[in-house]
matplotlib code that plots the C-alpha trace (Angstrom):
import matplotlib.pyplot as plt

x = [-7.7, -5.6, -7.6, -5.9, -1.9, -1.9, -1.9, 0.6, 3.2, 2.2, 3.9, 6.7, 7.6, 7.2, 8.8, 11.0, 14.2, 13.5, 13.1, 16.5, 18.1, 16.5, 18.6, 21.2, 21.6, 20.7, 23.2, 25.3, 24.3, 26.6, 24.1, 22.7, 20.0, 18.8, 19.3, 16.8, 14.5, 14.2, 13.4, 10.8, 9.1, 8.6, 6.8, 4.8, 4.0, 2.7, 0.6, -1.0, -1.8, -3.7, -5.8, -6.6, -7.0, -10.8, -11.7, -14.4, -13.6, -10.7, -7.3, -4.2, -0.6, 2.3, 6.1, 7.5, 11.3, 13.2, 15.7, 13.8, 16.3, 15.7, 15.0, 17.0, 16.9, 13.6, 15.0, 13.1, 11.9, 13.6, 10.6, 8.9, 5.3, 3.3, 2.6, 4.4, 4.3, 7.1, 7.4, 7.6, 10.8, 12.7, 12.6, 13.3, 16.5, 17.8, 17.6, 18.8, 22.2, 22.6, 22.5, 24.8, 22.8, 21.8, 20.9, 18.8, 17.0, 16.4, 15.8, 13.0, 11.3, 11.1, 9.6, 7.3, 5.4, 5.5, 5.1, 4.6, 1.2, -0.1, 0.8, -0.7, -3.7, -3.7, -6.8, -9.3, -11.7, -9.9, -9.1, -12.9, -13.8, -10.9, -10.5, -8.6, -8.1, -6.7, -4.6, -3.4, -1.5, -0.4, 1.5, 3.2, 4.6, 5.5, 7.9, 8.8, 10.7, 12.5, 13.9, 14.8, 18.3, 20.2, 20.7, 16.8, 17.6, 14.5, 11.3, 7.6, 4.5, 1.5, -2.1, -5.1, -8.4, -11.3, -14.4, -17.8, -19.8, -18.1, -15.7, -14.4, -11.3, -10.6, -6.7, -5.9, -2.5, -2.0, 1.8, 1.4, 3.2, 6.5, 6.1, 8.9, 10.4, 9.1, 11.4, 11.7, 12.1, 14.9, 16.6, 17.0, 18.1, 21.2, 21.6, 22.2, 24.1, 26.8, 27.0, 28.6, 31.7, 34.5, 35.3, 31.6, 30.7, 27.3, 27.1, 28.1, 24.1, 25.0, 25.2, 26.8, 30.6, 32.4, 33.7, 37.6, 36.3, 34.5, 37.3, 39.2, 37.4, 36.4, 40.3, 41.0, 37.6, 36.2, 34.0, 32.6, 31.8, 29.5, 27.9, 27.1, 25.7, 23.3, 22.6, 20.9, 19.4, 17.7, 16.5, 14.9, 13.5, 11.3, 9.9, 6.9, 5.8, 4.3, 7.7, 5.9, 9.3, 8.0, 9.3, 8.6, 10.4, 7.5, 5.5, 2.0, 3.8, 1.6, -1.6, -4.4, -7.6, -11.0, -13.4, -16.7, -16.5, -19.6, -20.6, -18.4, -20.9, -22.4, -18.8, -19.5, -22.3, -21.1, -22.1, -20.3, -22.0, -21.2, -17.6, -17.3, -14.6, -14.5, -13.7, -16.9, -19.4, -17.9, -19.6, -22.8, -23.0, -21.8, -24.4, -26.9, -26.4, -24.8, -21.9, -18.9, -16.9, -12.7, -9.7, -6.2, -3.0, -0.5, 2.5, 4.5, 4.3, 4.8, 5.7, 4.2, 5.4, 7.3, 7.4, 4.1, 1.7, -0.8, -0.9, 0.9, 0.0, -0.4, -0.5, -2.9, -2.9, -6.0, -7.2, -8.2, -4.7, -6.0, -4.2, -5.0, -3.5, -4.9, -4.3, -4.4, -8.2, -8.8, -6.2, -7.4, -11.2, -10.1, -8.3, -11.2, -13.4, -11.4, -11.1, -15.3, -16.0, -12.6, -14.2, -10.5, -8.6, -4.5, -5.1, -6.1, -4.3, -5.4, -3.1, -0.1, -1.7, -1.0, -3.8, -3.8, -6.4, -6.8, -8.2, -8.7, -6.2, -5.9, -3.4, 0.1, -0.7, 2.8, 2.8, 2.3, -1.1, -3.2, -6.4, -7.9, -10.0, -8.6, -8.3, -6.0, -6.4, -3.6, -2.7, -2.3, -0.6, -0.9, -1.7, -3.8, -3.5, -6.0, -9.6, -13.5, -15.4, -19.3, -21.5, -24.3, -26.5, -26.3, -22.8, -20.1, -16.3, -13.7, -10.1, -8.6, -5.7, -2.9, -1.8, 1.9, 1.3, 0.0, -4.0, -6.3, -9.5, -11.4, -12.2, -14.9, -14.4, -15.5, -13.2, -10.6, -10.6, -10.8, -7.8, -5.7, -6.5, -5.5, -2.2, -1.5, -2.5, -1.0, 2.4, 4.5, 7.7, 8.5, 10.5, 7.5, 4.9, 7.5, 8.2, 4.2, 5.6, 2.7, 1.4, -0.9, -3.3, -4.7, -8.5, -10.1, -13.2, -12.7, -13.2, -16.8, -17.8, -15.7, -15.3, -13.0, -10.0, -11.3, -8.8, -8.6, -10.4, -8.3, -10.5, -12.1, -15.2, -17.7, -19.6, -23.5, -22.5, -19.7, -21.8, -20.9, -22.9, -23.6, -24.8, -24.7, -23.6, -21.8, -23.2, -21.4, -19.2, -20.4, -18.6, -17.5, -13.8, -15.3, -17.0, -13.5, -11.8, -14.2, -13.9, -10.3, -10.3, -13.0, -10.8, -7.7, -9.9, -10.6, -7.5, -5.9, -6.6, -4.8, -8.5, -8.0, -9.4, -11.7, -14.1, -13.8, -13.8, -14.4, -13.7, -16.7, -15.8, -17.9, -17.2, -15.9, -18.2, -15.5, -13.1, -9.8, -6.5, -3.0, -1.5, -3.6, -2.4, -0.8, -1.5, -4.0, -7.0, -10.5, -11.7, -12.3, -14.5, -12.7, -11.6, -11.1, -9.4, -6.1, -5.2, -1.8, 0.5, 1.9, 5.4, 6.9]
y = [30.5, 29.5, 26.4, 25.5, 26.0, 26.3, 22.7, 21.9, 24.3, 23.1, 19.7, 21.4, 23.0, 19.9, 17.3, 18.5, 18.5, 15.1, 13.8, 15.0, 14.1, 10.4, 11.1, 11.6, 8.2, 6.1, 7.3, 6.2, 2.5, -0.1, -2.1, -0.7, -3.3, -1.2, 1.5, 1.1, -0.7, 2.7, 4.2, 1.9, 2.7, 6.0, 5.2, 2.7, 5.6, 7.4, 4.7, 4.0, 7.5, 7.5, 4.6, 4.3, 7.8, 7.9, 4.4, 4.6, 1.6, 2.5, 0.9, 1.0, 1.1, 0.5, 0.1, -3.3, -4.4, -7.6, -6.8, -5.2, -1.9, 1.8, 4.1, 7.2, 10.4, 12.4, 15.3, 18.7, 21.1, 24.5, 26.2, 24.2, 22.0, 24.8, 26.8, 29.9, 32.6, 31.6, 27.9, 26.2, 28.9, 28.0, 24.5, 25.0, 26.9, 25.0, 21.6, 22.9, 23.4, 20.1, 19.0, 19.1, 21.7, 19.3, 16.3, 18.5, 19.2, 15.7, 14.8, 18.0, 16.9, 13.2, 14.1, 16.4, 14.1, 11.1, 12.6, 15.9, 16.3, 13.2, 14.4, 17.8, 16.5, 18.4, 20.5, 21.4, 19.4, 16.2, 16.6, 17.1, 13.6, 12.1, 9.6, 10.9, 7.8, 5.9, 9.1, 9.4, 5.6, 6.1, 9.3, 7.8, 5.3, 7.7, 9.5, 5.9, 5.4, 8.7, 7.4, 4.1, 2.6, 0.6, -2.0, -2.5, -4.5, -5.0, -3.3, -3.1, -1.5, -3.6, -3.1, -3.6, -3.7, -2.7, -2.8, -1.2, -4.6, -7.0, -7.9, -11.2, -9.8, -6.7, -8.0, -9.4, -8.0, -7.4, -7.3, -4.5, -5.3, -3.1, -1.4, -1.6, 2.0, 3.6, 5.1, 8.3, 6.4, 4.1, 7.3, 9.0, 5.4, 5.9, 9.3, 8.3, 5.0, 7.3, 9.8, 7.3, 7.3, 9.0, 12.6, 12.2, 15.8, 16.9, 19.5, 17.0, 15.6, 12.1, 9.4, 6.6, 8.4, 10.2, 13.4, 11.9, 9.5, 12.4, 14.3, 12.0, 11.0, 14.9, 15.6, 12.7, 13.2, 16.1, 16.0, 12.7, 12.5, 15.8, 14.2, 10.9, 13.3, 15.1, 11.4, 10.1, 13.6, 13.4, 9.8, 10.6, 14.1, 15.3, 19.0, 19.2, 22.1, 24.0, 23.4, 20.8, 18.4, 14.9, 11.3, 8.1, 6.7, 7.5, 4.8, 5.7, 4.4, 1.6, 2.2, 1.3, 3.5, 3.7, 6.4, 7.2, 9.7, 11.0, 11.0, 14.0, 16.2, 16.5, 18.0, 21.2, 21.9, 21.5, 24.2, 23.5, 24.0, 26.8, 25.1, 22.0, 20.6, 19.8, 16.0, 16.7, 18.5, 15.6, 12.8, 14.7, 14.4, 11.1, 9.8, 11.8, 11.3, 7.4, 7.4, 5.0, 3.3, 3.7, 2.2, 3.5, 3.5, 6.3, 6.3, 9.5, 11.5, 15.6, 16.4, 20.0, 23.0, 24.4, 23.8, 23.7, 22.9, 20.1, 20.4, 17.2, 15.6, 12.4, 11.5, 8.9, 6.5, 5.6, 1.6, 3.6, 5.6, 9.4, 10.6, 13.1, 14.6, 13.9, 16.0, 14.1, 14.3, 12.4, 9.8, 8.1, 8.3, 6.7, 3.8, 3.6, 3.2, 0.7, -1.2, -1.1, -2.5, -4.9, -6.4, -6.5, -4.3, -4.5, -1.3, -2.0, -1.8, -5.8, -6.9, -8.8, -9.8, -13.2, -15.9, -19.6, -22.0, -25.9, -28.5, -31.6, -34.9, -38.1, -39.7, -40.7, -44.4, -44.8, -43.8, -46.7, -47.3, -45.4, -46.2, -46.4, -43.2, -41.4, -37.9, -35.0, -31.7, -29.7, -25.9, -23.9, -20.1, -18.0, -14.1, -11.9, -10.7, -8.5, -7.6, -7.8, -5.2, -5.8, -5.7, -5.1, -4.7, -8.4, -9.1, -9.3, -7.5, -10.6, -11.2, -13.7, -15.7, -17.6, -20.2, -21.3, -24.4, -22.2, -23.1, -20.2, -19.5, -16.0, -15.0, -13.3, -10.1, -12.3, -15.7, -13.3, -11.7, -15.5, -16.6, -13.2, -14.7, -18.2, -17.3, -15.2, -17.5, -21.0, -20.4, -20.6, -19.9, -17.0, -18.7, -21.0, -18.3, -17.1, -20.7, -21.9, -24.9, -26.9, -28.4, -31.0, -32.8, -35.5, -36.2, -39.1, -38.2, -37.2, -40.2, -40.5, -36.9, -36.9, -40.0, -38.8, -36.3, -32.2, -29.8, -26.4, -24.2, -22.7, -20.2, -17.4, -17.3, -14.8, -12.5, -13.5, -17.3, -16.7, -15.1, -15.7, -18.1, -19.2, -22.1, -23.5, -27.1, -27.9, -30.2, -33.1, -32.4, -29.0, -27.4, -23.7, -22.4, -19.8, -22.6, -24.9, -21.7, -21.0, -24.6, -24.1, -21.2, -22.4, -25.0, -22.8, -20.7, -23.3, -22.8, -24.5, -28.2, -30.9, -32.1, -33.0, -30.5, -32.6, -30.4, -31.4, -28.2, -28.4, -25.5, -24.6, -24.2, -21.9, -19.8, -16.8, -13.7, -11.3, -10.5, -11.1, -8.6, -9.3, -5.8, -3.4, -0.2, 0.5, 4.5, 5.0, 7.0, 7.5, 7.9, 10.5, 11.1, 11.5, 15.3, 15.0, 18.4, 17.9, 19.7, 21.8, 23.3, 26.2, 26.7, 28.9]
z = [5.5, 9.0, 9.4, 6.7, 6.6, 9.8, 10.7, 8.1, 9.7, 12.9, 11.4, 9.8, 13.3, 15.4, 13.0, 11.0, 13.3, 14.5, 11.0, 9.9, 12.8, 11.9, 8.8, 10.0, 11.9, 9.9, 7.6, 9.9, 10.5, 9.4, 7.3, 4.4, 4.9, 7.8, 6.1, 3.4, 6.1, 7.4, 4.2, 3.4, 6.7, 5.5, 2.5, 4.5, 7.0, 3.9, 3.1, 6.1, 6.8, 3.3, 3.7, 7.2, 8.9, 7.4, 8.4, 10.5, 12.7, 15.0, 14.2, 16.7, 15.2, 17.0, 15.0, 16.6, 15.6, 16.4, 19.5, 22.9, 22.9, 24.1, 21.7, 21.4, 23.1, 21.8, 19.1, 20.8, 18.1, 18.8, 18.6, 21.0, 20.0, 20.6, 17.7, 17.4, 14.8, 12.2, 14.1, 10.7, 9.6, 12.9, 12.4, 8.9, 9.5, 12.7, 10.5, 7.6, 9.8, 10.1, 6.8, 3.5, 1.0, -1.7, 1.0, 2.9, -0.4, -1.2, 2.0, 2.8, -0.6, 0.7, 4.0, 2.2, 0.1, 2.7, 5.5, 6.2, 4.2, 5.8, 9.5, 9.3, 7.6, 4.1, 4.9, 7.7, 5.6, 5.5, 9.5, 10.0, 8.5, 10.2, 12.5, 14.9, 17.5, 14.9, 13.6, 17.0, 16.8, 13.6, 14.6, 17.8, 15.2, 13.4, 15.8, 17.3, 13.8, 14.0, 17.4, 16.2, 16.8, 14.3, 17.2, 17.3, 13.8, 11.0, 12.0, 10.7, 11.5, 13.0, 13.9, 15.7, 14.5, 16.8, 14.7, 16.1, 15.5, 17.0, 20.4, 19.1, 17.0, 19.4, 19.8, 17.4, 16.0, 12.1, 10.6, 7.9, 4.6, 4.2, 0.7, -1.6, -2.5, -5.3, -8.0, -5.5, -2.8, -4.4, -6.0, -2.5, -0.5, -3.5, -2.4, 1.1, 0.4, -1.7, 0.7, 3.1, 1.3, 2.3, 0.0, -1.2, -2.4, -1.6, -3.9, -6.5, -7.8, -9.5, -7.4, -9.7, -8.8, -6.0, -6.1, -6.4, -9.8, -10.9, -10.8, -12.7, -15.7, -16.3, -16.3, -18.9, -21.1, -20.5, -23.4, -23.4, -19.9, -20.7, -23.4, -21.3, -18.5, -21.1, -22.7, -19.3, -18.4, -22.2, -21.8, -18.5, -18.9, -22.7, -23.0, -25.0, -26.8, -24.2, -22.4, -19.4, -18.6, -18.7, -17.4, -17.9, -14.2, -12.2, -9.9, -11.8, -15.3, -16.8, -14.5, -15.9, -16.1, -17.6, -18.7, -20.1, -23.3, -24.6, -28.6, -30.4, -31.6, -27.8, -26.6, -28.5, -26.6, -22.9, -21.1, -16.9, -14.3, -10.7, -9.7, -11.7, -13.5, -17.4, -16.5, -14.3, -17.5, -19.5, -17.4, -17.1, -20.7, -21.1, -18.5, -20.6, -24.4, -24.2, -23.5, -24.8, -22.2, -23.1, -21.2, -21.0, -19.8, -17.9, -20.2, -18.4, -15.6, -15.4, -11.5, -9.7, -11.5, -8.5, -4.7, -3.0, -6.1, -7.3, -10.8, -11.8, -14.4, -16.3, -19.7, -20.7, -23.9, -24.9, -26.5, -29.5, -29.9, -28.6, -26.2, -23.1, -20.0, -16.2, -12.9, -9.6, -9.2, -12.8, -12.3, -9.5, -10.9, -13.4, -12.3, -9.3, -12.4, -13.9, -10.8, -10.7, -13.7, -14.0, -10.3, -8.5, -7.7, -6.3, -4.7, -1.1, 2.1, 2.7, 0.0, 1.3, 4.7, 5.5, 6.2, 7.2, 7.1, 7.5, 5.0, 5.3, 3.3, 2.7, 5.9, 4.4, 4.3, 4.4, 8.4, 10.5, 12.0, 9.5, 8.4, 4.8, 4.3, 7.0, 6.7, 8.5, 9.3, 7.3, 7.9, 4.6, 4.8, 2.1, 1.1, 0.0, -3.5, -4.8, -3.4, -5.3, -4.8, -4.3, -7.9, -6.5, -2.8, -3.0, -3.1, -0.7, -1.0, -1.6, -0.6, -3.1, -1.3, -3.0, -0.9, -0.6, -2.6, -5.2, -4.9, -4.3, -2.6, -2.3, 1.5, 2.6, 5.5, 8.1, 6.8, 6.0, 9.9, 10.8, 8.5, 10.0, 14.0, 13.2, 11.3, 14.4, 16.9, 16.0, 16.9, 14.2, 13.7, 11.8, 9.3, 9.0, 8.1, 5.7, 3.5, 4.1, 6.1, 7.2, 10.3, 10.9, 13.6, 12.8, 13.0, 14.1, 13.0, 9.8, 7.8, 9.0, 7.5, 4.1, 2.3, -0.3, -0.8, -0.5, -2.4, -2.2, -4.7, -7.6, -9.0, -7.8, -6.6, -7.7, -4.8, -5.8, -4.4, -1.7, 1.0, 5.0, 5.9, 9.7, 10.0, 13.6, 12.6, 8.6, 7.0, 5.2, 2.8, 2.3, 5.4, 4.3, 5.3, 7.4, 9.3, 9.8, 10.9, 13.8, 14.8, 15.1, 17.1, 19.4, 20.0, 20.8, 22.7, 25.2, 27.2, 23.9, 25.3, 23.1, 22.0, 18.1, 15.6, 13.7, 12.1, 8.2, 5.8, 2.0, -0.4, -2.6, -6.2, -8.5, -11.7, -11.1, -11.7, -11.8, -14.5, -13.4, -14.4, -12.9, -14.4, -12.0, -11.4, -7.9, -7.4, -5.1, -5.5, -6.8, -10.3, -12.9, -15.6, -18.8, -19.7, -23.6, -23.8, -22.5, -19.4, -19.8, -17.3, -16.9, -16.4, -13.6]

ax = plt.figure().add_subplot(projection="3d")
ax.plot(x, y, z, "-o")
ax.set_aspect("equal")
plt.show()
């Protein structure tokens, strides 16, 4: 049993102080843009430590911010790093002094589900599969942000990857998107942004008045100001007949998932198996007796029961109008299993990295001196906006890239480490990278391998026909984008002489394989089987 809780108050006694005391400056910051910077760091904290502490290959974080300022003063826990008996209840108590009641709620439930689980681990078993190099970065980020001044302006995280294969991309340096806040997230950056005005009552939980307006319209209306209270509760919150309160303002809302439901008559006889789940008998069966593949859709969510517990919920709609009731465990099969047989998925921590690659076109003819036929190398940024998985042994994951002129190619791992290092390495100017400006050398060459105009692809590609190819020499007019990239970092690599890149890349254009979707779900997770008796909750 101490393997496993003691970790998590290990966290609790270490971080809890320095997290509040975070709080409590950036409460303080003049811009609100900052402000909610800060927040969103958190929830991109939370995300990195869920997708990247199991990676086998070793990834180094660091938090980087625009001005080169001190950090402040390190907030000690009072009960020292070391564990100690009760640790977790002395932090508890000492921060909980600093804070207004209610806004040490909010804030303790915040750092719970971002943070605190993440940092300690959740269980011995998770730790044991860890990697705990990587772990180690992420959590010096971590306390980096708690220490951050508001003169240190926007900051981000970024990362290294170090792969076990390969030395060539050991340094290269990764920005990692900034996540927008979730409906928590956004209802907690309110919280703080009203609690900066003067009079604001703490104890007073609606943040669209102060305590002095408040006081007001109760005075002059009493009765309709209660009403219009009850109104937005009821429209947010519904009891259902076992008395489980649901919502319908939840992140999960409209995530798609998929499940496999065996024939009726076969659910009669389901007999589980030592320590298995119902959704777990169900795809036995279904794998057994032909099964019929369903999709759905989460249309509410029904949060933990009390402090401390997993048994959320979420209510699934099905395509042929049933309807059914997931815990954690099935909601993330199941939109795993949608993402498998859909082929792309929105859900992966590549999404949103930026890329740049060149491509060869046509010389303005309207510039003097050029040549009929002769080509320029043109640099394209773009991002990454959903990832393939593989279909089969023979297949390869893809990274589809919209570019900033709105074409789009898919990537392969190798292209897309490739695409990452020249983005990162051409020196351009932020603002560039940000409006896809491009930049252009021209080639003298280049009319002598392409004879006509190469565009980019626009569809994507699927994984049977896109495989990395390495080819010492491209042939003509046949040249993959992995292959151009190379050439281009050769080039820099060699002391970055002003030779002209000239090596003439054409996009290859085949149907797509995979079936696209644009309305993916965005919770993260792995999938279930379907459980067709609904799982209830019990209420405290």
């Amino acid at each position: 049993m101490a393997p496993n809780w003691v970790p998590l108050c290990r966290s609790m006694q270490v971080y809890c102080e320095p997290f509040f005391a975070s709080i409590n400056n950036w409460r303080a910051y003049e811009s609100e843009e900052l402000m909610r910077n800060r927040i969103e760091l958190i929830q991109t904290a939370s995300s990195i430590l869920h997708n990247f502490s199991q990676k086998p290959d070793k990834h180094e974080f660091d938090l980087v911010f625009e001005n080169d300022v001190e950090l402040l003063p390190e907030v000690h826990p009072t009960a020292g790093k070391d564990y100690v008996v009760d640790g977790d209840q002395v932090a508890f108590k000492a921060a909980m002094k600093t804070q207004p009641k209610v806004l040490f709620h909010k804030g303790g439930v915040y750092f719970q589900d971002n943070l605190l689980k993440g940092i300690a681990g959740w269980s011995a078993e998770i730790l044991a599969i860890t990697n705990v190099e990587t772990r180690k970065t992420i959590i010096a980020s971590i306390e980096k942000l708690f220490r951050i001044p508001e003169a240190a302006g926007m900051a981000h995280f970024v990362y290294v990857h170090i792969p076990s294969t390969t030395e060539y991309f050991k340094r290269v340096v990764v920005d990692f998107p900034t996540v927008t806040l979730d409906y928590k997230g956004e209802h907690f950056f309110r919280y703080l942004q009203a609690s900066r005005k003067p009079g604001f009552d703490f104890d007073l939980d609606d943040l669209n008045k102060s305590h002095n307006e408040a006081a007001m319209v109760v005075a002059a209306d009493p009765p309709k100001k209660k009403r219009a209270r009850q109104d937005e509760k009821e429209d947010e919150w519904e009891a259902d007949a076992d008395g489980v309160m649901w919502t319908r303002k939840h992140h999960s809302i409209g995530s798609l998932v998929a499940a496999h439901f065996p024939p009726l008559e076969s659910q009669t006889h389901l007999v589980p198996l030592h320590n298995e789940t119902a959704a777990q008998t169900l795809a036995h069966a279904a794998s057994a007796s032909g099964s019929k593949l369903f999709r759905g859709r989460v249309t509410k969510y029904a949060p933990p029961s009390s402090a401390g517990l997993t048994d959320q919920l979420y209510h699934i709609r099905w395509e042929d109008g049933d309807e059914q009731d997931f815990d954690e465990i099935d909601i993330q099969r199941g939109m795993d299993l949608y993402d498998q047989i859909e082929g792309w998925t929105t859900r992966h921590p590549m999404v949103g990295i930026r890329v740049a690659a060149y491509f060869p076109m046509p010389v303005n003819h309207s510039k003097g001196g050029a040549r009929e036929g002769e080509m320029e190398q043109v640099l394209f940024c773009g991002g990454v906006t959903k990832f393939g998985r593989p279909l089969s042994e023979d297949d390869v994951a893809l990274y589809h890239v919209v570019f900033d002129d709105g074409d789009e190619q898919d990537f392969s791992e190798h292209e897309l480490q490739m695409g990452i290092q020249l983005y990162n390495l051409e020196g351009l100017t932020q603002e560039e990278k940000d409006k896809g400006k491009s930049k252009s050398t021209k080639s003298a060459s280049a009319s002598s391998t392409s004879s006509s105009s190469t565009k980019k692809t626009t569809e994507s590609v699927s994984p049977a026909a896109k495989k990395v190819k390495s080819e010492p020499a491209p042939s003509k007019a046949t040249t993959t984008k992995s292959n151009s990239i190379a050439a281009v970092l050769a080039a820099d690599r060699a002391k970055q002489s002003s030779a002209t890149k000239s090596t003439v890349k054409t996009a290859t254009s085949t149907t797509p394989a995979k079936a696209k979707d644009k309305d993916k779900g965005k919770v993260k997770g792995k999938p279930a089987a379907k459980n067709n008796s609904s799982a209830k909750k019990t209420t405290a």
